[in-house]
KETILO-239274 format. One record per residue (C-alpha): residue in one letter; residue number from 0; z, x, y. Coordinates in nm, 3 decimals, padded with zeros to 5 digits. Layout:
  res    n       up     east    north
    A  NUM        Z        X        Y
...
! end
This chain:
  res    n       up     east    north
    X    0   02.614  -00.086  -00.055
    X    1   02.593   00.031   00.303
    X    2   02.850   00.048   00.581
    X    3   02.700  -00.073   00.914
    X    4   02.851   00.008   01.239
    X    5   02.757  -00.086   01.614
    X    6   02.756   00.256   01.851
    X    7   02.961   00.196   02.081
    X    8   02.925   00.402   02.455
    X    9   03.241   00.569   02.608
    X   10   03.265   00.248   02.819
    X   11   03.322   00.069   02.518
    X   12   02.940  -00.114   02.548
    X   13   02.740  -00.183   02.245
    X   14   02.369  -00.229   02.337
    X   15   02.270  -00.323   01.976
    X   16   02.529  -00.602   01.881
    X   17   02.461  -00.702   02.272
    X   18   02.086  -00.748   02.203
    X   19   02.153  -00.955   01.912
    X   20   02.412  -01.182   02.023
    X   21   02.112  -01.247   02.342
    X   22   01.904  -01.365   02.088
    X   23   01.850  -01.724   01.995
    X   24   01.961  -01.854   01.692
    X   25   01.719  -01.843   01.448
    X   26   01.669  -01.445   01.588
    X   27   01.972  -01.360   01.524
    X   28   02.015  -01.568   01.213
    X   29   01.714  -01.320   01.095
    X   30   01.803  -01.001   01.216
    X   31   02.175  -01.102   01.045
    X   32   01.972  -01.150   00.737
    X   33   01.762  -00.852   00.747
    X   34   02.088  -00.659   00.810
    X   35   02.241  -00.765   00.513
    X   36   01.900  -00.648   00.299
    X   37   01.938  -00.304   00.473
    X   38   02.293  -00.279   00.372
    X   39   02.210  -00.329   00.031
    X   40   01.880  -00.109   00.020
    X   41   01.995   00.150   00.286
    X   42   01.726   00.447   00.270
    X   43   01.522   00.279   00.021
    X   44   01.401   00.003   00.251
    X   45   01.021  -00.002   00.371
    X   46   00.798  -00.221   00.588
    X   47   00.815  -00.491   00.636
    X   48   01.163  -00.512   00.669
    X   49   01.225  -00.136   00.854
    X   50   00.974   00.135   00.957
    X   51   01.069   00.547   01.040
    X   52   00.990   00.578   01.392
    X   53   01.031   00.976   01.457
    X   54   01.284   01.240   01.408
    X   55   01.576   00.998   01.193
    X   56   01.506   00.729   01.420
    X   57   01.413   00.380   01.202
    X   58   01.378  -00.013   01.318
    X   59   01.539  -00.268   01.167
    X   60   01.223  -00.536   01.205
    X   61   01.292  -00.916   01.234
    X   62   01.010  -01.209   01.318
    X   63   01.043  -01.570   01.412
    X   64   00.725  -01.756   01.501
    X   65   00.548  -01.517   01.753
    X   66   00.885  -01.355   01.867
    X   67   00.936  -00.998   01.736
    X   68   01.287  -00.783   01.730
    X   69   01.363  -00.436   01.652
    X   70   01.692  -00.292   01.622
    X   71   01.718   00.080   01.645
    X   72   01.907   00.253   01.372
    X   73   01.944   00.579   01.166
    X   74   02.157   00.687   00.895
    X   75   02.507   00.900   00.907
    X   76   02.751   01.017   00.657
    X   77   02.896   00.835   00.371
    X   78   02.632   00.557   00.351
    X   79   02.665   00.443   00.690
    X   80   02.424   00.292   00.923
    X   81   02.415   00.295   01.280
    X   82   02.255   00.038   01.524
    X   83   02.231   00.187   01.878
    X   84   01.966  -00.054   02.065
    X   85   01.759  -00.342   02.021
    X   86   01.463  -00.507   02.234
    X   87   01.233  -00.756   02.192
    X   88   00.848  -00.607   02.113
    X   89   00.557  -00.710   02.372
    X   90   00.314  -00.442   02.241
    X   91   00.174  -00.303   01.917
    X   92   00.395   00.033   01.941
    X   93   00.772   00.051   02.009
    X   94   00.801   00.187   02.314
    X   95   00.891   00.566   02.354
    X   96   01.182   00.473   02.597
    X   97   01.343   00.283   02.299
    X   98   01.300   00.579   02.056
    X   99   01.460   00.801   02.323
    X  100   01.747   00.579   02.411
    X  101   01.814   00.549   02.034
    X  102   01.811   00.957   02.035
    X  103   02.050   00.984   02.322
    X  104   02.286   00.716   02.165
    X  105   02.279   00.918   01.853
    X  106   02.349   01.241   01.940
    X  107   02.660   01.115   02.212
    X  108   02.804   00.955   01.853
    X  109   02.716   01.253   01.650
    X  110   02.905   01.461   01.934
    X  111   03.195   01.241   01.986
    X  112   03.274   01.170   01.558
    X  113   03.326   01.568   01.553
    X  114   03.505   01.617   01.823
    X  115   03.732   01.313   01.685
    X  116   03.660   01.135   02.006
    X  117   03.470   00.833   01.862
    X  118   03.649   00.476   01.904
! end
């Protein structure tokens, strides 16, 4: 079983859990329920339920009706899973801005868990 954890910014935001407590109910009922199928697949999850992006970078993918989610996420020590952003998907690809965002969230956690300056 995996661990999953929100990232959390110096400021003490967390765009991910943020995202998903701004989604309606039966969103966030689903993305709760796809969460709980990562946990207990981790790396060995596939489409439709998560996708590689680039570089580490995966989506956690959730649909209700016509409404699509992704939460950003990658992988870190000790079976853990991080969620850094989330956004709801008007296009065929996932924007590059989200892939970028999830990048810069990761590497400010990556950098603050060795310097033991993380939460």
């Amino acid at each position: 079983m995996f661990n999953t954890i929100y990232y959390e910014t110096k400021e003490g935001k967390c765009p991910s859990r943020d995202f998903i407590l701004s989604c309606d109910a039966s969103m966030h009922a689903k993305i709760l329920g796809n969460t709980q199928v990562l946990r207990e697949k981790g790396n060995l999850l596939r489409e439709p339920y998560s996708k590689h992006l680039e570089d580490g970078i995966f989506e956690l993918r959730s649909k209700v009706g016509s409404n699509i989610s992704r939460v950003m996420f990658f992988f870190y020590y000790n079976q853990t899973i991080v969620f850094t952003n989330g956004f709801m998907k008007k296009s065929q690809r996932t924007p590059k801005s989200e892939i970028e965002l999830a990048k810069k969230y990761r590497k400010d956690f990556i950098e603050r868990m060795e310097n033991n300056d993380y939460i």
